[in-house]
Each structure stands twice: as C-alpha cells, then as structure tokens.
C-alpha positions, 0 to 999 in steps of 0.5 A, a space after each residue: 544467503 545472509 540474513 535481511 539484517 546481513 544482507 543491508 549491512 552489506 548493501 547500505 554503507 556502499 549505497 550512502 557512498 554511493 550516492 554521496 559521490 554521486 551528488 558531489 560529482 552531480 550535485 548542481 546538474 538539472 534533472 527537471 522543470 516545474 510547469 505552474 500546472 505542475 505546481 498548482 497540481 500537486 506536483 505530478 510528473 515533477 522529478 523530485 524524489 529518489 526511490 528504489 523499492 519500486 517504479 510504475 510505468 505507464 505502459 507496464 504498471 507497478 514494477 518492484 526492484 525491477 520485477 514486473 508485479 505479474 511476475 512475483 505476484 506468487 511470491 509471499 509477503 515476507 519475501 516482498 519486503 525483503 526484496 523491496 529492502 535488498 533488491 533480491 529475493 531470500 532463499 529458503 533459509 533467509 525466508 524462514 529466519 525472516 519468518 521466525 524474527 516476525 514470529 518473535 516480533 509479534 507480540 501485541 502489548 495489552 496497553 494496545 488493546 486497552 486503548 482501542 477498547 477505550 476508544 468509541 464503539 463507532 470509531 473508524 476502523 482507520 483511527 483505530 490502527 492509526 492510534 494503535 501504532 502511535 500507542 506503540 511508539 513507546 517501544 521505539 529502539 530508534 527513539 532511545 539509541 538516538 537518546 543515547 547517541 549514535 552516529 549517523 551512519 547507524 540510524 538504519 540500523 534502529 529504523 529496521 528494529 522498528 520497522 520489523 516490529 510494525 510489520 510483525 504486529 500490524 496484521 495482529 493489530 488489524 484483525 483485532 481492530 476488525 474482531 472488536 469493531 464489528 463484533 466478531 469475537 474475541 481477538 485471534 492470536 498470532 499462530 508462529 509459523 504461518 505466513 503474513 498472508 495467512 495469519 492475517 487470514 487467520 486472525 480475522 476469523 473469516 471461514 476458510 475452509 479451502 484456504 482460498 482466502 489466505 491465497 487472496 490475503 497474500 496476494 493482496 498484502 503484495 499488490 498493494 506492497 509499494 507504488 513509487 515514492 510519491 503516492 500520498 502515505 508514502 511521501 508523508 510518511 517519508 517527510 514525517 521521517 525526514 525529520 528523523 521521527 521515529 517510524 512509528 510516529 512516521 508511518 502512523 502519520 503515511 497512514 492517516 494519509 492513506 485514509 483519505 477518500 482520495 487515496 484509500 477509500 477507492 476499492 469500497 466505492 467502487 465495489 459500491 457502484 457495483 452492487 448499485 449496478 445489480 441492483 438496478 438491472 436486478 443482478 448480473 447485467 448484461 454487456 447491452 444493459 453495462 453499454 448502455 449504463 456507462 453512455 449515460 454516466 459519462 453524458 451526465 458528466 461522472 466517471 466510471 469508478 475504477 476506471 483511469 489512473 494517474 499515471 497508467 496507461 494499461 490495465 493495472 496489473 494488480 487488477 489483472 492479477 485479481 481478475 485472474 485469481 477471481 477466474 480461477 477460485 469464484 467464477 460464477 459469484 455474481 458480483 465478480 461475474 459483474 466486474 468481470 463483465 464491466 471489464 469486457 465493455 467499459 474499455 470499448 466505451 471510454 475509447 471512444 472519447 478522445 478526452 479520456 487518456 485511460 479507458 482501462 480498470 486501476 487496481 480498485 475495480 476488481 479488488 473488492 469484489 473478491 473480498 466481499 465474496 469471502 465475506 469481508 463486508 464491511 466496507 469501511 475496513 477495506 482502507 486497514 486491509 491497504 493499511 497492512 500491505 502498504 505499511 511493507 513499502 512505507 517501512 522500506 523506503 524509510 529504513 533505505 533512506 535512514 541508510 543513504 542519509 537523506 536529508 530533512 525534505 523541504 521544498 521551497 513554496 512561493 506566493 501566488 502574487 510573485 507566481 504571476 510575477 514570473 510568468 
C-alpha cells in the first residue's frame, strides 16, 4: 500500500473535482430548514456541514469512515488516523512508515518546555497544552509556503506537514504537562518505535507492569479520535482554519473549545458523582440502594451524570467498549464495580419517564472509572487526555477540507426583532 502522503495525493485532486462538479450541478438545490428552536438552539439537527471522517447514528453511535467504532476498537491510533484521512486502513508497511514519520516528528523544542515552565505553578492542565501548540506555531510550514506562494490546490499539502507534526509531539507534550504540573518528575522522552498509545502510556509515567494501561491509552486515543464535524472543538477548529490559519493556530483554538465544562469536563464529573456515591453507601452500592438513589435525584430535578446524549439513542459504544475493557482487566475494582452496577439499574429507572429521550450511559460514564483505577487521579488533567485523542479528528477533517477547497465558513445572523418579524 502507498504512503499516507501517497495515498491523499492520489485521493485528494479527484475529491476537490468532485465536489467542484457536484456544487455546479447542485449548487442551488435545498438540503435543510432551520426551526427558530433550531436557531436559538445552537443549531442542533440543522444540515450545514460536509464531514467524511465520521458520522454518529443515533441507533449505532460513532461510525468512522463506515466502520462502526466496536468493530476497529483494537486497532491503534496510527491506523485511526490514517483511515480517517484515506477511508482505508494501512497494511503493514504503511502502519510502520507512518510510525517512523511520527518517530521523526516528535521532537519537542526546548523553547515549548521553557514556556510551560514559565507559566504559574496552578495553571490548568489545559492552558498549558493550549498555550504549547500555539508556541509551536513558529514551526508552521503552511504558514511559510503560503508566504512564499503557492496555489490552492496545494494547501493540503502544508496543512499534512503540520498536522503530522501536532500529532507527533502532542502526547510528548501532554505527559510532560502531566509530569510538571503535579510533580511527578522530570519529563519522559519519546521511545521510537513504540506505538502512540503506548508512548503516551510511557511518557506519563504510570506504573505498568502488565502493559494494561498502554492497552486502555490506545483505546482511549480511538474512542475519542472524531464524532462528526459539529461537536464544539471541531466546528471551532474547522471555522479557525476557514480562514486559512494555520493549523496550529486552528487546533489550538478547537482545543480551548474542548476545555469548556460542557464538552470536556464530563468524564471528571461524572467519575466525581461516582465516588460521591460510595462514599454515601460506604462503597460499592447495591442495585436496591443505586434504585433508590436515582428516584430521588430525578425527583429533586437533577440529572444522572452520564446518562443521555444529544444525539444517541443507544448505549454508546464507546462506553460499551470501555465497560468491556473494565470486565476483562479490573473486574473486581470497586469504582468499576460501581459503574458497572450504575449501568444495570439506572437505564430501567430513566425508562420509566416518557420525558427522558435517552435512558443509556454516553462515553463519560465509564471512562473515567478505568483511569482512575491505573492511578491517573487527577482530574483536571482528564480534559488533555481528550485533548490528545481528538487532536487526530480535528487534524483530519481540516487537512481533507484544505484539499477539497472549502471556503471561509460564514453563516448569516439575524436580529431578534426581524426573528419575530418572520414568524
């Protein structure tokens, strides 16, 4: 099989005709309606975006270039992302050049490192890595062959330099952050030859005597890869890079969308609301006393954190896959025990009232029950563990739109006043 670089230089030009024929022929046809809901509710449901890297069904959940999740869940990271660029997985030979580029890529400048221990003691994690891809945005080859001239039918090609640069140094970047901000030691280089799963793994230090841990860092950096274009740090990223920023400036700015509490911070609360539950029942609860407990949540108006989704109308699959995992490695660890529980009863609750759309657990309700088992305790670091897998989705569907030629996104706003006016 040809190269990652190969295989888009194959793919791309007949892509951007493609889709140039298409909205010729097409161009002025409707596709959707905006509902005043719709519109006063961050756009969800409204068709207004072109995605190929993945899709999630509301009956299947997260389906990657036509894979369901479960069903590459054992594949590595390296191969997710080059099958969310090329729609194919690499042989063996590709897999090993793709790992041998990242080797060579991977190399953190000291000038990163000088910054972050610059920054406060008390910074938050996600700062720091947010700040640290922006500091690298003086290695920008799109930013210089722009400078340059080029034409654009070859911004893609700048776009991969650096997307394969930010993949390759981000999970150096994020142990390191991990390594300084809590004091673990000094800072663990990159080991050529290993995986991205596993040299993250490596890199934050984390006792692994079994390798266990870099099995659940591989699965992570995949469950969390991509989920459709619209999510809040890819639709941010992809409008920062409309405007032909560099990719450094727009996944910088994807990420400090996924730091917000309503997009990254899920899996920490609601690994919280589990400890807060053993703690109240003096450990694992039983199904009566988790029964019982959700009753009265619901009757005091709250929500069963990791319970319902947007869009699913299943158990995640993601979450599926970690409860899986979680079965297989730490059955008996009393906090997985707890949301393995969870899992048996609160569905048959939530289904009794009609109003709840989505009774079954999203990914964040079991997630961070497995790290906290490997002793990944810190909480507020969970968010850069998103980071780091969902940087491979943002990287992708930029460099594919760099090559299709998708124009700068800007929707039309509208008053309120003239809002009434129309209906």
């Amino acid at each position: 099989m040809a190269t990652l670089q190969q295989k888009l230089a194959e793919q791309i030009p007949l892509n951007r005709q493609k889709v140039k024929a298409f909205a010729k022929e097409h161009g002025a046809k409707q596709i959707s309606t905006v509902t005043v809901a719709q519109l006063l509710g961050g756009l969800r449901g409204v068709l207004g975006l072109l995605c190929d890297t993945s899709l999630v069904e509301p009956d299947k959940g997260l389906i990657i270039r036509g894979y369901p999740l479960l069903d590459i869940k054992d594949k590595w990271p390296e191969e997710i992302f080059f099958c969310l660029l090329t729609g194919e997985f690499p042989d063996d030979e590709a897999k090993k050049t793709l790992q041998q580029d990242l080797d060579k890529r991977s190399y953190v400048p000291e000038y990163v490192w000088d910054v972050l221990a610059s920054m406060p003691e008390d910074s938050h994690p996600m700062a720091m890595l947010n700040t640290a891809v922006l500091v690298l945005e003086r290695e920008s080859v799109f930013r210089k062959m722009y400078s340059e001239g080029m034409t654009k039918d070859q911004y893609w090609i700048p776009a991969l330099e650096d997307g394969l640069h930010i993949l390759a140094k981000i999970p150096s970047i994020a142990a390191g952050i991990y390594r300084m901000r809590y004091g673990k030691g000094d800072v663990i280089p990159w080991t050529p030859g290993l995986d991205l799963g596993a040299n993250y793994a490596n890199m934050l230090g984390v006792s692994d005597p079994t390798g266990d841990f870099a099995k659940l860092m591989r699965l992570y950096l995949t469950f969390h890869c991509d989920h459709e274009g619209g999510n809040v740090s890819a639709y941010t990223c992809f409008t920062v890079a409309s405007a032909l920023s560099d990719p450094y400036y727009a996944v910088s700015a994807g990420l400090n969308g996924l730091a917000g509490p309503l997009h990254g911070l899920a899996n920490q609360e609601c690994l919280n609301w589990i400890l807060e539950l053993m703690e109240k029942f003096d450990g694992v609860p039983t199904p009566e006393q988790i029964d019982k407990n959700t009753r009265e949540t619901l009757a005091a108006g709250k929500v069963v954190p990791g319970y319902g989704h947007a869009v699913l109308r299943v158990t995640d699959p993601r979450f599926a896959g970690f409860l899986a995992f979680g079965k297989e490695h730490i059955p008996e660890d009393p906090v997985f025990k707890t949301v393995a529980t969870v899992f048996d009863v609160v569905p048959k609750v939530l289904k009794e009232f009609p109003k709840i759309k989505n009774p079954w657990p999203n990914v964040d309700a079991g997630s961070g029950s497995l790290l906290y088992h490997y002793g990944l305790r810190e909480f507020e670091y969970y968010t850069v563990l998103f980071s780091v897998s969902r940087v491979m989705g943002m990287i992708s569907q930029l460099i594919l739109h760099r090559g299709i030629g998708t124009a700068i996104n800007r929707p039309k706003s509208i008053e309120f006043n003239k809002l009434t006016n129309l209906v």
